[in-house]
N, C-alpha and C positions, 0 to 999 in steps of 0.2 A: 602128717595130719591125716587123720582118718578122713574114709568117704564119706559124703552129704547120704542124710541117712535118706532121704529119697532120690530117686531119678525118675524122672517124668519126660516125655517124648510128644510131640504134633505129631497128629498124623492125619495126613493131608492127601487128596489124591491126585497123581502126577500132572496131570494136564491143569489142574488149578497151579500145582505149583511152579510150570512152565511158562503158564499165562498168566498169574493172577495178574502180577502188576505190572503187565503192558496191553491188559485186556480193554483198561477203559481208556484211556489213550488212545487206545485203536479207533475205539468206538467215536472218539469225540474227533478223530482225523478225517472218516468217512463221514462222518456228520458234514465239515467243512468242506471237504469234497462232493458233497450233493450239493450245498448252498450258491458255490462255486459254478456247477454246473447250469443249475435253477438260475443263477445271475445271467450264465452267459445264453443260456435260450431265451431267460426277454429279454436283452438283447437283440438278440436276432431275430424275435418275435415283432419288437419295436421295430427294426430297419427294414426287413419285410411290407409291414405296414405302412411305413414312409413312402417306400417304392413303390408297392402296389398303387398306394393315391396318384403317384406322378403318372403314373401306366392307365389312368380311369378312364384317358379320352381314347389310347388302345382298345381296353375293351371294349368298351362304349360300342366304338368300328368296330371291332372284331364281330363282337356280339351283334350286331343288324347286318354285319353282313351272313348271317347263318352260322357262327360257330356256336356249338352247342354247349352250357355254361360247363358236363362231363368233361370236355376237352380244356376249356379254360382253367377247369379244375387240374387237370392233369399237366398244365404245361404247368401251372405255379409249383406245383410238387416236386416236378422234376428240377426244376430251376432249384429248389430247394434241398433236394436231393443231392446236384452239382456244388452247391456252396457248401454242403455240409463233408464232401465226398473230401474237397479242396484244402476245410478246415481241420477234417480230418487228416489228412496225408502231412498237414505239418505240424499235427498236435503229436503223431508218431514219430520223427524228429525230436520233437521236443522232449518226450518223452523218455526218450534213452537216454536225454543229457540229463531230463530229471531224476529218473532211477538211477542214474549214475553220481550224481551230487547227493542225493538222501542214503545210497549205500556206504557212502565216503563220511558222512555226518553222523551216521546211527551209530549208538554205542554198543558194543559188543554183548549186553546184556538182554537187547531184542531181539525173541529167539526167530532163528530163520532169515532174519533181515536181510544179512551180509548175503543171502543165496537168492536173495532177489531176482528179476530178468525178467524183460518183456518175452513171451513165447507166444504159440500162435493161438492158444488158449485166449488167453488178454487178449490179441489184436483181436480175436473173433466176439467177444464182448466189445471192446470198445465200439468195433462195426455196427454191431446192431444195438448197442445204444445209440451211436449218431444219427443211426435209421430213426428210428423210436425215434428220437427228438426231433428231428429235422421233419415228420411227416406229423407230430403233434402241435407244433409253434409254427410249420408253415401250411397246418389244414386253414387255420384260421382268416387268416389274410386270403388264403387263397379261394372260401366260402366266401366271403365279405365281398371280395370283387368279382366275384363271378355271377352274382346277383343279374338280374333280369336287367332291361334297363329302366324299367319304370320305380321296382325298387332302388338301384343306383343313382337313380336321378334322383327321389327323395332322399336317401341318405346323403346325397352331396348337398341340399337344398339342407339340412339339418345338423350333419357332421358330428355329432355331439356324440352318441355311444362310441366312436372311432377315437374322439378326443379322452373320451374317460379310457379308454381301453389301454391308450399310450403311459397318460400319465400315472393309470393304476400299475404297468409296470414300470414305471419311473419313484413310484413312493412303493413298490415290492424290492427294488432293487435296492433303493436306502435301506429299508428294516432289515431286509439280508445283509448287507454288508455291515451293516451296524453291529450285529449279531458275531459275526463273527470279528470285527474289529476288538466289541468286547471280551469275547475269550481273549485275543491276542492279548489286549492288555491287560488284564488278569493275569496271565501267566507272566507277563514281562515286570509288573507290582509282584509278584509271589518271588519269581526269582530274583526279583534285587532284594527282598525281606530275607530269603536265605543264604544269599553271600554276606548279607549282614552278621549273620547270625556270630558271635563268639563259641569257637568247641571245646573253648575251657586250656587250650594249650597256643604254642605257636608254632605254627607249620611251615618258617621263614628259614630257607637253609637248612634243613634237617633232614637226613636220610635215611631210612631201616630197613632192615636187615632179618628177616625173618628163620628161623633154625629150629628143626625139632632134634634135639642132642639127647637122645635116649641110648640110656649107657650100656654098649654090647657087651659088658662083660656080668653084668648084672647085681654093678653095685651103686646104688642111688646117690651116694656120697662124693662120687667122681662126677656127678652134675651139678655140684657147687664150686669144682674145684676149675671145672673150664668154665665154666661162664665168669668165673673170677677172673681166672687167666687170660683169656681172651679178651674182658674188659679193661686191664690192665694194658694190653700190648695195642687195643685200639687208642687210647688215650694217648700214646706218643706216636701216633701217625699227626704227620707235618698238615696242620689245617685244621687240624680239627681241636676245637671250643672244648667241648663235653660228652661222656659216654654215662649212657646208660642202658637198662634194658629190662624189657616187661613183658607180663606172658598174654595179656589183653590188651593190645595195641589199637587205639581207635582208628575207627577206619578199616583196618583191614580184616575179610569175614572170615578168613580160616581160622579164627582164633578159636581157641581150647577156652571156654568161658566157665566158670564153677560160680554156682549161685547158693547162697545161703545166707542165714540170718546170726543177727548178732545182738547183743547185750550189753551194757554198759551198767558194772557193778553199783547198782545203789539208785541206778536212772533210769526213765522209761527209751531211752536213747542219747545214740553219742551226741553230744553237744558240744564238751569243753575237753582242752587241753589235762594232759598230765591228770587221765584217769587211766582206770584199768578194765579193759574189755573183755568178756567170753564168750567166744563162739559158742552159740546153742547146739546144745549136744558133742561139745567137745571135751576133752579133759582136761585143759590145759586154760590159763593166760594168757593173754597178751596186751604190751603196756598204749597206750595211745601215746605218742610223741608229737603230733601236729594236725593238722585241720587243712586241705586242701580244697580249693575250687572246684564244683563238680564239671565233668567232661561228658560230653554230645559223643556215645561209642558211636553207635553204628550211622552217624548221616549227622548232618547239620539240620536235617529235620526231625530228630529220632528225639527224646525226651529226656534227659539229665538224671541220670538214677542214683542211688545210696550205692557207695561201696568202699570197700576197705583192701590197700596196700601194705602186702606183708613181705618183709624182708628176705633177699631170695635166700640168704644166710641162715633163717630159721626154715624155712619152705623150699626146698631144691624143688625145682619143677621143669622139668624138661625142651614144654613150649616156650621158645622164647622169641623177644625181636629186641635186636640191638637200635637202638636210636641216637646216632651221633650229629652233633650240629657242629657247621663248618663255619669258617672264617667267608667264604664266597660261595662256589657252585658246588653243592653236596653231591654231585651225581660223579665228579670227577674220584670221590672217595669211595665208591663202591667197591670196585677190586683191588686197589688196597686194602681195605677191609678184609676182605675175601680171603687173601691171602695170610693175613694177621691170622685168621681163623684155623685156615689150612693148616700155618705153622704149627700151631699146636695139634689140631687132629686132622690131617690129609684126607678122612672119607667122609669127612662133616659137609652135608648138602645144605644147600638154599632154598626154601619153599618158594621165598618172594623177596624181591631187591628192589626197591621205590623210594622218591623223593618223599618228606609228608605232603607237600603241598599238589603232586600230582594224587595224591591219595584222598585230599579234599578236592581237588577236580574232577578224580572218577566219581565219587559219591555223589554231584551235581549234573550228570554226565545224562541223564533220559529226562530230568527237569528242562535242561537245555538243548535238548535235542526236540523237545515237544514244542518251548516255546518257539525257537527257531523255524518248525517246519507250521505251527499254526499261525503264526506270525506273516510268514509268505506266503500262506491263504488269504491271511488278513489283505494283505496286499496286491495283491491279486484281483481284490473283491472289490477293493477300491479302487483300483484302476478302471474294471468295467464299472463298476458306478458312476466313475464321471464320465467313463465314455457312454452311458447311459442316455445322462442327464444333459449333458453336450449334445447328443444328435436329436434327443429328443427335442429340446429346448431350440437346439437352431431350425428343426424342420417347421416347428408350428411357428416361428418368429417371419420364415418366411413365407408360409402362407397366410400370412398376416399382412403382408408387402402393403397393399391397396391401403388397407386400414390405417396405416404409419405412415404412408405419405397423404393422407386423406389428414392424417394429427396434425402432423408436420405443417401440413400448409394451414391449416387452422390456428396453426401458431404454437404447438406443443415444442417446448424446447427439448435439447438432447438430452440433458438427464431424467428429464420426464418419459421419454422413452425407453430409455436404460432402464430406468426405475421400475418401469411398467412389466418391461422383459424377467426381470428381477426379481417382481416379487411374483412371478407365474411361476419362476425356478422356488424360491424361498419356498411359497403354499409346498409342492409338493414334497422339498427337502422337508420340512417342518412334520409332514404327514408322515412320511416313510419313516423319521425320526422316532416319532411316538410309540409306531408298531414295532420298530426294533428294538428299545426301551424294555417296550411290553412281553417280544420276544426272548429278550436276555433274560428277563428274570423268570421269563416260564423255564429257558434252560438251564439256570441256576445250580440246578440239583445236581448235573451231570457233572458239571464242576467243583461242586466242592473238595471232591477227594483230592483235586489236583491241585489243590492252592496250599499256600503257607501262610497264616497270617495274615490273609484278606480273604475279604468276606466277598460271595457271588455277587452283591450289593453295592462295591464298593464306590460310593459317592463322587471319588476322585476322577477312579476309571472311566463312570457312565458321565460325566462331565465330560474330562478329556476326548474323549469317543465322539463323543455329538459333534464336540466344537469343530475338533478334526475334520468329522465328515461333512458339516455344516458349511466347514469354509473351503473344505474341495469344492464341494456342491455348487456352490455360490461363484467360486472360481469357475467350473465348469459353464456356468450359465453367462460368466462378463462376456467372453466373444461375441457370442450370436448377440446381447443385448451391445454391445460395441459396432456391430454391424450393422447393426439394426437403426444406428446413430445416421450412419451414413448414407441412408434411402436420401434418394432425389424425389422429392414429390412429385415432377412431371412426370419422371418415369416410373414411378411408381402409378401415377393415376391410370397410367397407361397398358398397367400390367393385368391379366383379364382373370 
């Protein structure tokens, strides 16, 4: 067969083509990892704030006895500094085990990955981010209480910007984690839409064999006569079903692919059986004998193209890959195989030797590595969310003490006080809800590339997602409102 009368080439520059497509992924992992971090400073922003209240009647004394609020300033800093110093030291533990788990996970196609390592570069960043956070989420608390005392005593007589402060980072920490709950499910809907997907064949027990048998003596006709022969002698290896073999193997990217157009005598395209087809620009026939199922080459995401299988009988072509399907585990028939091949020519090499179905695994192999590691962002996220929502919700349950057993003996039953507890958790779950909601679909954009067959919107997700964090949230809030059941009203009247 003559050459296609054009050839056409990408040209691409290298570091796109290094990066292109683990560029955005990247992008959307450091996104999770700021959210992640932004969770765990209010956090700590929140528990600060807690603290500093129980410490008021401290400064209070401190403060009349002559400490200057500069110094009150600076003890909270340093306290702050120490907690951060603590959190740090075992975030770098954890760290190594986590670099050590994501380099074990990552697929072989993100470049650099596998060369990973914490070095002192890193530690010397992570350092002075913890600085950075620890002196910006604990200036706050530590202005607030350091106040004079005649301001101090009005803000306790009022409490109120102290309470919005908490629970605005109590409904910041819902919208975050919401946020990225949503990517996670997103990805975790895209990737079960892609192992759905049919790639036109079956990849059950089948193994190949890939060979480029370019004929050293230089005559093109002895590469009809081994690929014959050696399909022949694979076909009575003990196990195996069926042989065949093709020079475009889906799945696999070394393939020699030739692209051209075609014709169909008398039609605008092939359609039916038992017509007669001519390559455009060829000189020649050829007969159509049958209509097959179109196949997914390059991915179970890749798009189903037009194309035509010609006989290697009329086409000797060099690239090839053997595909034999076995009776049980095709991997045990590789070298057998091997050897079959050998028999016939002793210096015939192997490009590539794979199961099919480990060849539809690698193809899903950075889908499931992204969903995997934003998935345990996701998680992550929601853990400090309810541990969030938990300390928030226990600390103001109990400075409420007086108040509940003031109910309490007025006759408020215990689920009226659950209830009451519950629905001060609910309002701000409900609120941080909304923002994150509003948040995911401002991020949207960032995701599309990364999905399969769901949409940034997906109704199901942003459902599932709420309900999820909804009914953490709500869990996170029963203790302290269960606790809250068990006030003694004397001793609650009694508490000052």
């Amino acid at each position: 067969m003559a050459a296609p009368e054009r050839i056409t080439a990408a040209v691409v520059p290298l570091r796109e083509h290094l990066m292109g497509e683990v560029r955005l992924p990247l992008f959307v992992m450091l996104g999770a990892v700021l959210l992640v971090l932004v969770m765990g400073c209010a956090n700590v922003a929140s528990l600060l704030l807690a603290r500093g209240m129980e410490r008021e009647r401290e400064f209070a004394i401190r403060s009349a006895l002559g400490a200057g609020r500069g110094r009150l300033v600076r003890q909270m800093i340093a306290e702050s500094l120490m907690l951060a110093a603590l959190g740090a030291a075992a975030g770098v533990a954890l760290a190594y085990w986590g670099v050590n788990a994501i380099v074990a996970l990552a697929p072989a196609g993100v470049l650099r990955l596998h060369d990973a390592t914490i070095d002192g570069r890193i530690l010397a960043f992570a350092a002075a981010l913890t600085s950075v956070t620890a002196l910006a989420f604990g200036l706050l608390p530590a202005l607030q209480f350091s106040r004079p005392e005649q301001d101090a005593m009005h803000e306790r007589q009022g409490g109120a910007p102290r309470r919005r402060v908490r629970r605005g980072l109590v409904a910041a920490e819902v919208a975050l984690a919401l946020v990225l709950l949503t990517g996670a499910g997103l990805l975790i809907r895209s990737f079960e839409r892609l192992l759905a997907v049919d790639p036109g064949f079956s990849a059950k027990n089948v193994v190949a064999l890939q060979v480029f048998a370019w004929d050293r003596n230089g005559r093109p006709d002895r590469t009809r006569v081994f690929f014959q022969t050696t399909i022949d002698r694979l076909r009575t290896l003990p196990g195996v079903q069926s042989v065949g073999a093709v020079s475009a193997m889906p799945f696999i990217t070394a393939n020699i692919d030739i692209k051209s157009s075609i014709a169909v005598v008398g039609r605008p395209q092939i359609s039916e059986r038992e017509q007669r087809g001519q390559w455009q620009g060829q000189p020649h026939e050829v007969e159509i004998v049958g209509v097959v199922g179109q196949i997914r080459h390059e991915g179970l995401d890749s798009a189903p193209r037009a194309e035509v299988f010609v006989p290697l009988a009329q086409v000797p072509f060099a690239s090839m890959t053997y595909v034999m399907r076995a009776q049980g585990d095709p991997a045990g028939l590789i070298q057998a195989a091997k050897r079959e091949v050998w028999a016939v020519d002793p210096l015939q090499t192997f490009y590539d030797t794979v199961t099919v179905e480990g060849l539809v695994d690698a193809s899903v192999v950075r889908q499931r590595f992204s969903t995997t590691l934003l998935s345990a962002f996701a998680l992550i996220a929601l853990i400090l969310c309810a541990t969030g929502i938990y300390g928030v919700i226990s600390f103001t349950t109990a400075q409420r003490t007086r108040e509940i057993g003031v109910r309490m003996a007025l006759g408020a039953s215990a689920s009226e006080i659950r209830g009451m507890v519950l629905r001060e958790g609910g309002i701000l779950i409900a609120i941080g809800v909304v923002l994150g909601l509003a948040g995911a679909f401002a991020s949207a954009r960032f995701m599309q590339s990364l999905l399969f067959e769901v949409s940034p919107g997906d109704p199901l997700t942003l459902g599932a997602v709420s309900l999820l964090l909804g009914g953490v949230g709500l869990a996170a809030c029963y203790m302290p409102a269960r606790r809250a059941t068990r006030v003694d009203p004397l001793v609650a009247l009694r508490v000052e």
